[in-house]
C-alpha positions in Angstrom: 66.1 106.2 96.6 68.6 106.1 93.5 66.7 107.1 90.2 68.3 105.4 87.2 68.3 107.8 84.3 68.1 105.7 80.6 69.1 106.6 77.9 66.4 107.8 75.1 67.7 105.6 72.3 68.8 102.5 73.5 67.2 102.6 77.0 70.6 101.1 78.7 71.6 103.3 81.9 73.6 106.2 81.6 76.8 107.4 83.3 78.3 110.4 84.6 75.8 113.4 84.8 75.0 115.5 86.7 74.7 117.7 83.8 75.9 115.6 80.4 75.5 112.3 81.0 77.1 109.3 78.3 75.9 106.3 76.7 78.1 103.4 77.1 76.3 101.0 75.0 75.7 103.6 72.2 78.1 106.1 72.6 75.6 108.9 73.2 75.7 112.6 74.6 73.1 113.4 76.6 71.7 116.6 78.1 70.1 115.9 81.9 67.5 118.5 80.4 66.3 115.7 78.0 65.9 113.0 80.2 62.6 112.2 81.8 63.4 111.4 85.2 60.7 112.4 87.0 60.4 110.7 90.6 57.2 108.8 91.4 56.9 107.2 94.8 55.7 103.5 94.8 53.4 104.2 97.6 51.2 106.9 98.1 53.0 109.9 100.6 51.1 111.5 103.0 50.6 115.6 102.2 
């Protein structure tokens, strides 16, 4: 599964990456250290 990283200001979805990733809508820079994009499982995975 794809996580969509957003971006901090405007909350649109971000492009490029893997390490600076751009803002179309607001023309921002963004470091992939500043994005929360932690993944959480919709279902509960067995240990």
């Amino acid at each position: 599964m794809k996580t969509v990283s957003r971006c901090p200001r405007c909350h649109h979805e971000l492009d490029e990456g893997p390490i600076m990733y751009r803002c179309a809508h607001c023309r921002r820079a963004v470091f992939a250290a500043d994005i929360e994009n932690e993944y959480v499982p919709r279902h509960p995975v067995a240990a």
